[in-house]
C-alpha positions as CSV (number, residue, x, y, z in Angstrom):
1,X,0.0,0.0,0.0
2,X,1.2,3.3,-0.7
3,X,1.2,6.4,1.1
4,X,-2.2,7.9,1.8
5,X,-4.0,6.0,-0.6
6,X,-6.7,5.6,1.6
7,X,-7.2,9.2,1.2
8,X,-6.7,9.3,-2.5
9,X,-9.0,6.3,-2.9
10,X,-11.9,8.5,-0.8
11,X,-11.3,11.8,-3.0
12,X,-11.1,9.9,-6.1
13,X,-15.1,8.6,-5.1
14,X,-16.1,12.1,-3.7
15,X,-14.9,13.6,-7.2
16,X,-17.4,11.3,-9.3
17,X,-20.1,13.7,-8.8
18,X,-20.8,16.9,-10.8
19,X,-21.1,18.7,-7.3
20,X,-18.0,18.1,-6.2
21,X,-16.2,18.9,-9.2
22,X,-17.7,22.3,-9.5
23,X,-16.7,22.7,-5.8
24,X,-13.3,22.0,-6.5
25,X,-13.2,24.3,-9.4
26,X,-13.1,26.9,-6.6
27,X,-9.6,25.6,-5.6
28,X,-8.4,27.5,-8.8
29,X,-10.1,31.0,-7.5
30,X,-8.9,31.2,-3.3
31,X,-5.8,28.5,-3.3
32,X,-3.6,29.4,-6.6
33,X,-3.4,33.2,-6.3
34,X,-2.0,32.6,-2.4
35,X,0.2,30.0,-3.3
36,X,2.1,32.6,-6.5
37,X,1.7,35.5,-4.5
38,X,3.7,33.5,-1.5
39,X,6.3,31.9,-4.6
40,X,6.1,35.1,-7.1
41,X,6.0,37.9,-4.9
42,X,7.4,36.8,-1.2
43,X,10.3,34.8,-2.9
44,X,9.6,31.7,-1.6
45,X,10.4,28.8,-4.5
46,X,12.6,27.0,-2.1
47,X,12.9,26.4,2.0
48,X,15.8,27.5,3.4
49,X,15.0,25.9,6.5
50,X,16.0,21.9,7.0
51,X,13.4,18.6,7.8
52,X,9.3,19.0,7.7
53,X,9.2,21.0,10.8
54,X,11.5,24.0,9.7
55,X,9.7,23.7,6.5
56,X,6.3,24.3,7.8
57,X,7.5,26.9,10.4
58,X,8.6,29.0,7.2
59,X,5.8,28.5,5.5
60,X,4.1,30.0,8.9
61,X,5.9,32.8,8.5
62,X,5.4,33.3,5.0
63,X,1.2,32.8,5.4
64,X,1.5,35.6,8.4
65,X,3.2,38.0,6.5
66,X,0.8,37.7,3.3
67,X,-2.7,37.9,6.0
68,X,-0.9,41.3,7.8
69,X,-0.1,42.3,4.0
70,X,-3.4,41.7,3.0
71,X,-4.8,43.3,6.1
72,X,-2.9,46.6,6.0
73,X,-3.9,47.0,2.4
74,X,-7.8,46.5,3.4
75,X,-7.2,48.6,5.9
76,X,-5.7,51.4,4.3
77,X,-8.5,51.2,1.6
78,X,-11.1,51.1,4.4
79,X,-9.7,53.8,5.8
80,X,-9.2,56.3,2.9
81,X,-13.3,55.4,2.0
82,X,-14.3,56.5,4.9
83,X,-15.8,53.8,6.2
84,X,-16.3,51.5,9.5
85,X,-13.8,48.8,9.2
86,X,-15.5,45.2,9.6
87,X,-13.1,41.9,9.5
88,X,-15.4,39.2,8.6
89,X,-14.3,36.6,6.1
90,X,-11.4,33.7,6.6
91,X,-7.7,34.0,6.9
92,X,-5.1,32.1,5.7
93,X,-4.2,29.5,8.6
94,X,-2.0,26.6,7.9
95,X,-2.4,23.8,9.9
96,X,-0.5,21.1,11.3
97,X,-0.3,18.9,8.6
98,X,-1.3,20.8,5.7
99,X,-1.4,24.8,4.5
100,X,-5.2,25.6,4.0
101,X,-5.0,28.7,2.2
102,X,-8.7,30.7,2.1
103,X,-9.2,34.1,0.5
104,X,-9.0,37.0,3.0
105,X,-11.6,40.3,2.2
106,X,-13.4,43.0,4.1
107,X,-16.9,44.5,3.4
């Protein structure tokens, strides 16, 4: 048996229905533009760090400094609007064992 085919054997059956795959068609519109801003923008195409837990910890740091970026800039356009400032929506937390990466915004 190979590594986490358990879970790949459950996705595979989840992604059979039309639902799902429109779901995941989402991945495309909050995952990818985090993950190139974090490469493209940050800098970050390689860990400098060595082993999985120096890995991760960078990647912590790099998922922190793209949420107070993100927050600032919200902010700051808040701010310059005029109006009340209202945090509402998710933030990008990574978690133990994978980086969940959701799309941050203020209304």
């Amino acid at each position: 048996m190979y590594p986490y085919e358990i879970e790949r054997n459950i996705m595979v059956v989840k992604m059979i229905t039309p639902q799902a795959q429109e779901i995941y068609k989402l991945r495309h519109q909050i995952v990818e533009p985090a993950k190139g801003d974090i490469r493209e923008n940050q800098g970050l195409r390689a860990f400098l760090a060595r082993g999985l837990q120096g890995a991760k910890t960078e990647l912590n740091l790099a998922c922190a400094a793209r949420n107070l970026r993100k927050i600032w800039i919200c902010l700051k356009k808040k701010e310059n609007e005029g109006d009340k400032v209202k945090i509402h929506d998710q933030i990008h937390f990574p978690s133990s064992s994978s980086v969940i990466i959701y799309q941050f915004c203020l209304k």
